[in-house]
C-alpha positions in Angstrom: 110.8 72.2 87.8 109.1 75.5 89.6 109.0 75.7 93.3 105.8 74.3 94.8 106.3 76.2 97.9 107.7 80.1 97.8 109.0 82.0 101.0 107.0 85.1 102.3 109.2 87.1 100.4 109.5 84.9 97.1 105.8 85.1 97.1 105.6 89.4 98.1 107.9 89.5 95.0 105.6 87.4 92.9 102.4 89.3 93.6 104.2 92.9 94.1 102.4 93.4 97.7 103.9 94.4 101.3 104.9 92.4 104.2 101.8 93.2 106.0 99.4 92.8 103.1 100.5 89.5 102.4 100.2 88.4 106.0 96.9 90.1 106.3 95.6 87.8 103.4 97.5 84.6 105.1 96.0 85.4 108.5 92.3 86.1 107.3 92.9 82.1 104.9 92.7 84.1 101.5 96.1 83.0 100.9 96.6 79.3 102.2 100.2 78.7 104.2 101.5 75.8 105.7 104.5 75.9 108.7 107.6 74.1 108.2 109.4 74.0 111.2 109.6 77.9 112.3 108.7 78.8 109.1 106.0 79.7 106.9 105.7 78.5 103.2 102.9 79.8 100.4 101.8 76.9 97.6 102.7 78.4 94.5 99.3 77.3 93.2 97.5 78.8 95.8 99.1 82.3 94.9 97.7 81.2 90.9 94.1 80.6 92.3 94.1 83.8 94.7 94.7 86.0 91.2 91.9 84.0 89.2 89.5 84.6 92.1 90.7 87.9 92.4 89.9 88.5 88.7 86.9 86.6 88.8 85.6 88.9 92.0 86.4 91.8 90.0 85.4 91.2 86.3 89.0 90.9 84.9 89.6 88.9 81.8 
């Protein structure tokens, strides 16, 4: 079974982007997070529809 939620860093690895990129999309709701305790988590399938609206936006197939 894959993860259903990734830590900031399991998902900067996943997407190849920086610390402050990735929290820059978070803080701005492009990339949906939820808080678990003192912690933030990233829904793997939000990371999956950011890319196909990303390729969408930009005329990617």
């Amino acid at each position: 079974m894959e993860d259903l939620l990734l830590t900031e860093e399991q998902a900067r690895k996943t997407l190849k982007l920086g610390r402050s990129k990735l929290w820059e999309l978070m803080m701005r709701s492009e990339i949906p997070s939820i808080k678990v305790g003192k912690c933030r988590r990233i829904p793997a399938e939000a990371l999956r529809r950011w890319v196909e609206k990303q390729m969408e936006e930009q005329g990617a197939a």
